[in-house]
C-alpha positions in Angstrom: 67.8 87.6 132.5 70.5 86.0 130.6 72.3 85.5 134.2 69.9 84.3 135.4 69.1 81.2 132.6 72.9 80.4 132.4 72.7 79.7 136.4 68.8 78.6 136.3 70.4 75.8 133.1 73.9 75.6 134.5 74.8 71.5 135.0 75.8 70.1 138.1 78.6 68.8 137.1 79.7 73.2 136.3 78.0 73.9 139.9 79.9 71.3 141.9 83.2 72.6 140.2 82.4 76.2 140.9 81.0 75.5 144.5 84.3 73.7 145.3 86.5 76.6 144.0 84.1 79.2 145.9 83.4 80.9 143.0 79.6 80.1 143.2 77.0 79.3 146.1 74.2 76.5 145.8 72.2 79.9 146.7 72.7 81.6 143.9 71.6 79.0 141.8 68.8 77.6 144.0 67.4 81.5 144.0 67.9 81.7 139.9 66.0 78.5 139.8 63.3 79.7 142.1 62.8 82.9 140.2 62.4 80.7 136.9 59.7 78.7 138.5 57.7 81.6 139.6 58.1 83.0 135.9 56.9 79.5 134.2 55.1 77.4 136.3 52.1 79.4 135.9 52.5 78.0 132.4 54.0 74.4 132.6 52.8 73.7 135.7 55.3 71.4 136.7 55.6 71.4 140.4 53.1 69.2 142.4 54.7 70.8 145.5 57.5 73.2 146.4 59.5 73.4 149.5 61.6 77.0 148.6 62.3 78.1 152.4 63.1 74.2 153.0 65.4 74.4 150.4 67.0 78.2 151.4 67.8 77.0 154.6 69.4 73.5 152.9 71.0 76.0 150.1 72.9 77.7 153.2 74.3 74.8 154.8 75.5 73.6 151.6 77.5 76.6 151.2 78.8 76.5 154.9 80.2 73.1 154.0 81.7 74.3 151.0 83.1 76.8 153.2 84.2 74.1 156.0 85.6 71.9 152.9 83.3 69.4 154.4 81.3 69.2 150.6 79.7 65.9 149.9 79.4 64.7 146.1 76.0 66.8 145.5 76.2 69.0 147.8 73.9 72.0 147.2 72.6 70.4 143.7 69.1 70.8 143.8 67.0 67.4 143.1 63.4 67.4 141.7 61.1 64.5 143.0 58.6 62.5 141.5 55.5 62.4 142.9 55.2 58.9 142.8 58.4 58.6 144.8 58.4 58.7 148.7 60.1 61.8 150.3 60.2 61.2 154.2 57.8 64.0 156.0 56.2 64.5 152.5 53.1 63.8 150.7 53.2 60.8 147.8 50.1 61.1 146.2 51.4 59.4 142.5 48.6 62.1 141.1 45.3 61.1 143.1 43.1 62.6 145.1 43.0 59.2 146.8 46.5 59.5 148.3 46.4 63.3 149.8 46.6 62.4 153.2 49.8 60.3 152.3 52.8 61.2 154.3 55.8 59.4 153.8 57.4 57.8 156.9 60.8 57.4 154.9 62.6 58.5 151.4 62.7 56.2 148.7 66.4 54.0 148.6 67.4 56.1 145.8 66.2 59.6 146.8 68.1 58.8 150.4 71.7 58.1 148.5 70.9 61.1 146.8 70.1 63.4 150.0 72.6 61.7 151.7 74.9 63.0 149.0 74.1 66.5 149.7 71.5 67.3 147.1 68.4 69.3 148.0 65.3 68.7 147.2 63.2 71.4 146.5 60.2 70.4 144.9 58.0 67.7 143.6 56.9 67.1 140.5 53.7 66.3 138.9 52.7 62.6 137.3 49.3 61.6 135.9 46.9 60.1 138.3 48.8 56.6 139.5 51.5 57.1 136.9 49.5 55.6 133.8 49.3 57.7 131.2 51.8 59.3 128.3 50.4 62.7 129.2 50.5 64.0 132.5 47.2 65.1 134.0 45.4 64.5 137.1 41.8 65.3 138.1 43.7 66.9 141.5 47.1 68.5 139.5 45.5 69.2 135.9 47.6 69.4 132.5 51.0 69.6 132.5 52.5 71.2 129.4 56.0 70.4 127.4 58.4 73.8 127.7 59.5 73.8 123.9 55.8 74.2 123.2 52.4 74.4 125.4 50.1 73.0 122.7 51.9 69.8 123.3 52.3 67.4 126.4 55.8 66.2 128.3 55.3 62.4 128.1 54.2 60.5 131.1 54.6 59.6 133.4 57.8 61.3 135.0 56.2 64.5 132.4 56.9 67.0 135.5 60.4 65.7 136.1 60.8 66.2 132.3 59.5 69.6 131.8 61.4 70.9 134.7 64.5 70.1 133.7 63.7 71.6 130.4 61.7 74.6 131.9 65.4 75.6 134.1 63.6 74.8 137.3 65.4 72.1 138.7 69.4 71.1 138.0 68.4 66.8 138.5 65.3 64.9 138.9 63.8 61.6 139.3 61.8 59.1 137.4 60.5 55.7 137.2 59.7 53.6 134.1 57.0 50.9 134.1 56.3 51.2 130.0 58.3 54.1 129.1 57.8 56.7 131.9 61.3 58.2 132.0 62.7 57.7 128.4 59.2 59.5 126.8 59.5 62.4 129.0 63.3 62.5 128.2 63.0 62.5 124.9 60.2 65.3 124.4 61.3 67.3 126.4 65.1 67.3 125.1 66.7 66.1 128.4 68.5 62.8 129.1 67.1 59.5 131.0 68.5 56.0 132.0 65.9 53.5 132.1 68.4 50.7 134.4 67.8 47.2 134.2 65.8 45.5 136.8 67.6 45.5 140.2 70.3 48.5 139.2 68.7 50.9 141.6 67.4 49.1 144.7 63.4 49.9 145.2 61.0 49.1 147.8 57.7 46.0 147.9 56.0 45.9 146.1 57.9 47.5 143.7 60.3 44.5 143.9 57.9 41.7 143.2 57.9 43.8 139.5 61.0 43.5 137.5 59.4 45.9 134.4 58.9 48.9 136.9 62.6 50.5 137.3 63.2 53.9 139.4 66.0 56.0 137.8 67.9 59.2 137.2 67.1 62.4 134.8 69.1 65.0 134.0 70.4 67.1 131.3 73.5 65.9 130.2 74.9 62.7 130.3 77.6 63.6 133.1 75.1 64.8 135.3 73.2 61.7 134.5 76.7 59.9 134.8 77.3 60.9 138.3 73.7 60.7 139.3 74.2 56.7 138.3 77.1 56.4 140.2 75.3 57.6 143.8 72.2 55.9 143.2 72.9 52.2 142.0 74.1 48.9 144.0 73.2 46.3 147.1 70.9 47.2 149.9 70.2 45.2 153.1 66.7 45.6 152.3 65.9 45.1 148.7 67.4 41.5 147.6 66.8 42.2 144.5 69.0 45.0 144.2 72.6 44.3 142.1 76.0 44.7 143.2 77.2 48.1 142.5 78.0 49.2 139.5 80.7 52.0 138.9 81.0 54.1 135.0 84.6 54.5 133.9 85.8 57.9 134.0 86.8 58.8 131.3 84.3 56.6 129.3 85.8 54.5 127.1 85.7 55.2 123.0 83.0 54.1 120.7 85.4 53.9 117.7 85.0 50.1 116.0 81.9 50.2 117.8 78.5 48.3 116.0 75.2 49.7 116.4 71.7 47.8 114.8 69.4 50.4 114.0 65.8 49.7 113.5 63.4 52.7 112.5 60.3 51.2 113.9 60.6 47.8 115.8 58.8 46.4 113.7 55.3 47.6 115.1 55.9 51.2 115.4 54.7 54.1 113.1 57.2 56.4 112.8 56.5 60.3 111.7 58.5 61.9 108.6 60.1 64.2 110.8 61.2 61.5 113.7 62.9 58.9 111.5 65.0 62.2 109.7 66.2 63.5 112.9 67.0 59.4 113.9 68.6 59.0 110.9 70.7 62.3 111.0 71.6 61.3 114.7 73.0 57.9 113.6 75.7 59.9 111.4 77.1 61.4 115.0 78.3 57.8 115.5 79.6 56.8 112.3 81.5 60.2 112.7 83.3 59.3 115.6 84.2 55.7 113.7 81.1 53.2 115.4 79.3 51.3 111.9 75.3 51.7 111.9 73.6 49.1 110.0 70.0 48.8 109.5 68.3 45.3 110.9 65.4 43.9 110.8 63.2 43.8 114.5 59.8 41.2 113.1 57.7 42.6 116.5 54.6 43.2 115.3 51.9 45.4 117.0 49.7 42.8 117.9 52.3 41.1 119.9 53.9 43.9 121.5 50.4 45.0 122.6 49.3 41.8 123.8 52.3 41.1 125.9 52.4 44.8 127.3 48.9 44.3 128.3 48.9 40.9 129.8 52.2 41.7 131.8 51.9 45.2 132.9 48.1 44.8 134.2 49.0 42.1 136.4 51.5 41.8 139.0 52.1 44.2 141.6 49.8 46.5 139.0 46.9 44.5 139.4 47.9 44.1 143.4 47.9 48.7 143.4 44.2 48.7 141.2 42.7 46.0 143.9 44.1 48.3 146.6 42.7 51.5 144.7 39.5 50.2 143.9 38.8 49.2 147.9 39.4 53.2 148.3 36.8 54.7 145.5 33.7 55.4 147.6 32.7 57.7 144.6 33.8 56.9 140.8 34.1 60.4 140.3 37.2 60.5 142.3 39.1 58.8 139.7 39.4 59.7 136.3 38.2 58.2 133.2 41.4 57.2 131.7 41.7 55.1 135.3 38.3 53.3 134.6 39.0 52.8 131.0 42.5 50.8 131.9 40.7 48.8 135.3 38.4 47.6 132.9 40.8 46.5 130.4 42.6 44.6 133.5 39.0 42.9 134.2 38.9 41.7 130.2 42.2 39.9 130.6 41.6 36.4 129.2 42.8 33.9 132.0 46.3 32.5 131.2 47.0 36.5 129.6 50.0 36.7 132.2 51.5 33.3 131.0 51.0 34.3 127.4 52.5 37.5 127.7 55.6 35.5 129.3 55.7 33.6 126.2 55.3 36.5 123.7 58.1 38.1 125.5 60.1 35.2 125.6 59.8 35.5 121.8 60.9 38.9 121.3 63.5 38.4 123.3 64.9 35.8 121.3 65.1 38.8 118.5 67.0 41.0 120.7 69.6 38.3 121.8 70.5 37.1 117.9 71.1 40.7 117.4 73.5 41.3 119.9 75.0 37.4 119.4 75.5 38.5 116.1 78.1 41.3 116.7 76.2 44.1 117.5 77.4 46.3 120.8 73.7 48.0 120.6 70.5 49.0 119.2 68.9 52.5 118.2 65.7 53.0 118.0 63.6 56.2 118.0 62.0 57.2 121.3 58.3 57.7 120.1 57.0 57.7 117.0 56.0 61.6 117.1 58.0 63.9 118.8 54.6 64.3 121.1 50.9 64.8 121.3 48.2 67.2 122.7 48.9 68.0 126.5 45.2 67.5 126.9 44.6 64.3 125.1 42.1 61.2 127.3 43.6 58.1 126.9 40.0 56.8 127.3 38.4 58.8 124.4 41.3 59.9 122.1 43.2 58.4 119.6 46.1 59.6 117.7 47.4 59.6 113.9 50.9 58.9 112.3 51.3 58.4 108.6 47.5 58.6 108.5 47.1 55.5 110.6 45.0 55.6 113.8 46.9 54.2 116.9 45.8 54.0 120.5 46.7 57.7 122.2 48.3 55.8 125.3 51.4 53.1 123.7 50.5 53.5 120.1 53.2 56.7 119.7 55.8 54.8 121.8 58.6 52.2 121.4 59.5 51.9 124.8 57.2 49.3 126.3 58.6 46.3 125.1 61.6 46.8 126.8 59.8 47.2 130.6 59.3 43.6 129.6 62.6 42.5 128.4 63.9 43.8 131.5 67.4 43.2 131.8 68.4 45.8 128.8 69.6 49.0 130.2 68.6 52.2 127.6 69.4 55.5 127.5 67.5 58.7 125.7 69.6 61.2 123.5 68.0 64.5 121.8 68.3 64.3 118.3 67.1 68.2 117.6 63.9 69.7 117.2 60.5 68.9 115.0 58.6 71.6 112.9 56.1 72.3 116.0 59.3 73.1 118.5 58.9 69.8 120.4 62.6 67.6 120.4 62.8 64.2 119.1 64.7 61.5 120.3 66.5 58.2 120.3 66.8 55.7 122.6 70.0 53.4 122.6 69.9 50.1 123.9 72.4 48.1 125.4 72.6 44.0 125.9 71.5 42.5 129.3 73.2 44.1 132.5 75.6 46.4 129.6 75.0 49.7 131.0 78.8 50.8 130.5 78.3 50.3 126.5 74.9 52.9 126.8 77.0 55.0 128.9 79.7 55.4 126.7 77.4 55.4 123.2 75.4 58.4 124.8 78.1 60.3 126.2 79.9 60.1 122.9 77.0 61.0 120.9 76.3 64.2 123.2 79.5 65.9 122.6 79.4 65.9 118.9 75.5 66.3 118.6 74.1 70.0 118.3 73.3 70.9 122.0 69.6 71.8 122.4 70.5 73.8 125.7 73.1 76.5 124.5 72.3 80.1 125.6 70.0 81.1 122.7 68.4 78.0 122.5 66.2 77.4 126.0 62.5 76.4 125.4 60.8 80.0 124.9 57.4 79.2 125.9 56.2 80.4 122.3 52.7 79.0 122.7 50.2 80.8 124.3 47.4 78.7 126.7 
């Protein structure tokens, strides 16, 4: 079993070295990982879809080319999918019984570069229904559950891509953010995430008429996450709003001299007991490795950040998808409450809520750019205010508690959102250890506009001196029972 795990958890960047030196075939690892998902998935339930015989025959040609010397830059590194995210000869169904019949003419921009690099794709991983929700359920899929314990969900709405990588079942995967939806699922589930800035990764319409929805990488480390950046980002013919290519240093540069703002809650945010000691443990890590932490002041207030969320987020190419989806209910039952409860919040949109939001956002981002003006090479903030809730929770009916104060169960325990709306800031999730209940905790660190080398560097650094959640006796171990 333990042979199994170290293969099953073993990074890419370990694989590609050991593939290259034939010490190791892409179907060893692909048939450790495969004999993890049959042992978990009953449990997690991570996998929308699975292509294992696909992927054996892929494994096999991978190691031919190894053989051949012929080996691209991922070759035989197996890739997990979201299921929001178009695989060509697939099903996209972004969690709806709506979009079964779905087959995708062509892959997604960014799952091509990373095919076309030589990774395999294996599976497909489950989102909540149209990728709205901080849990991940679907009336089609049902609940998916967080590896480090079942009680408790895997954030939403990349939640599948999340708990596979934690689960072993996958080496890399793939999210997208529109309010959060790769850095929550990073951070409870104790991998890494990059949430780019708007235009890093090229995308396709109408995904490009909405700069706060970013597609983008997941892993478990920063290398992996490194080289996964490196393959994915930069210009294409089609997309005009994609940016020129951007290329990490290697070796990242030091942090040493290095400022970093921390604010504990953004100013709106309740933040549990357990959350702001593990945040406030993790900022020692830098100051250890000679960057200065110093507490600032962010005046967002919940009000603000809610209002501007709502009145940008739910219209747009949003409010374009919900006109779409609404033309396809024949029967309300084929949609779930939680969908309902968010269309009608879209209907009670004040007119003028879209050129508000712009304002309040224009607001907050003044904030942001006096703290970076002022000296300041990042931010750190936690990820979420808990390290997660209930894998079952209705965004429509349920609310959650922090410091015994209600919040909505939906962006009440998250400080990402704001930033899907300032987006030019590229952020990255780091672990920061493990709460009482089992689930990781988080921080996500914040660079200025278009500064994803400073992230890059701030994480990496702060991974090789931070205890490593992943390190033989320390994989999730499923100790909830269902």
């Amino acid at each position: 079993m333990a042979a199994q795990l170290d293969l099953a958890y073993m990074p890419a960047s370990t694989q590609l070295r050991l593939y290259r030196a034939k010490q190791l075939s892409p179907v060893e690892v692909l048939e450790a990982q495969i004999a993890r998902a049959e042992e978990v998935e009953p449990k997690i339930n991570a996998f929308a879809w699975n292509f294992h015989e696909e992927a054996r025959e892929a494994a096999k040609y991978a190691e031919a080319r190894y053989m051949a010397g012929e080996a691209r830059a991922l070759e035989g590194v197996t890739l997990a999918v979201k299921d929001d995210t178009d695989l060509a000869g697939k099903v996209t169904a972004s969690g709806s019984k709506l979009f079964l019949d779905y087959v995708a003419p062509a892959s997604h921009p960014m799952v091509q570069r990373f095919l076309d690099a030589g990774a395999i794709v294996h599976a497909k991983t489950t989102v909540p229904e149209f990728c709205i929700c901080t849990v991940t359920t679907s009336l089609h899929w049902g609940t998916t559950r967080n590896p480090w314990n079942l009680d408790y969900g895997p954030g939403g709405s990349s939640g599948g891509s999340g708990a596979a990588l934690a689960a072993g079942t996958t080496t890399l995967a793939t999210g997208s953010d529109s309010g959060g939806s790769i850095r929550i699922p990073a951070g409870v589930n104790g991998v890494c995430g990059f949430k780019a800035p708007f235009g890093r990764f090229p995308t396709v319409v109408p995904w490009t008429l909405s700069p706060h929805s970013v597609y983008g990488p997941m892993a478990r480390s920063m290398t992996d996450l490194a080289m996964m950046y490196d393959i994915g980002n930069g210009p294409a013919s089609y997309d005009h709003t994609a940016l020129q290519k951007n290329t990490l240093p290697n070796p990242m540069s030091g942090i040493a001299g290095m400022r970093i703002a921390y604010s504990p809650d953004l100013g709106f945010a309740q933040i549990d007991p357990e959350v702001r000691a593990n945040t406030e443990r993790a900022l020692k890590h830098f100051e250890s490795l000679g960057a200065c932490v110093e507490e600032v002041a962010v005046n967002w207030t919940h009000e603000k950040v809610q209002d501007a969320v709502y009145g940008t987020l739910l219209n747009g190419a949003w409010r374009m998808f919900f006109d779409q989806v609404q033309e396809m209910i024949s029967d309300p039952k084929q949609v779930s409450d939680q969908y309902h409860s968010l269309y009608r919040k879209m209907l009670a949109l004040p007119k003028g809520a879209a050129e508000g939001a712009a304002i309040l956002a224009a607001e907050m981002n003044t904030e942001l750019h006096a703290i970076f003006s002022g000296g300041f090479d990042a931010i750190v903030s936690p990820t979420t205010g808990l390290p997660s809730i209930p894998a079952t929770t209705n965004h429509a009916t349920d609310s959650v508690t922090i410091n015994n104060v209600t919040v909505d169960s939906m962006t009440g325990w998250c400080l990402t959102h704001p930033f899907n709306l300032l987006y030019l800031y590229p952020i990255a999730v780091a672990q920061t250890g493990r709460a009482s209940n089992n689930v990781p905790t988080s921080i996500q660190i914040i660079g200025d506009r278009y500064d994803d080398n400073t992230v890059f560097a701030l994480t990496s650094a702060y991974e090789r001196v931070a205890e490593p959640l992943y390190n033989g006796d320390a994989f999730p171990d499923f100790r909830s029972e269902i």
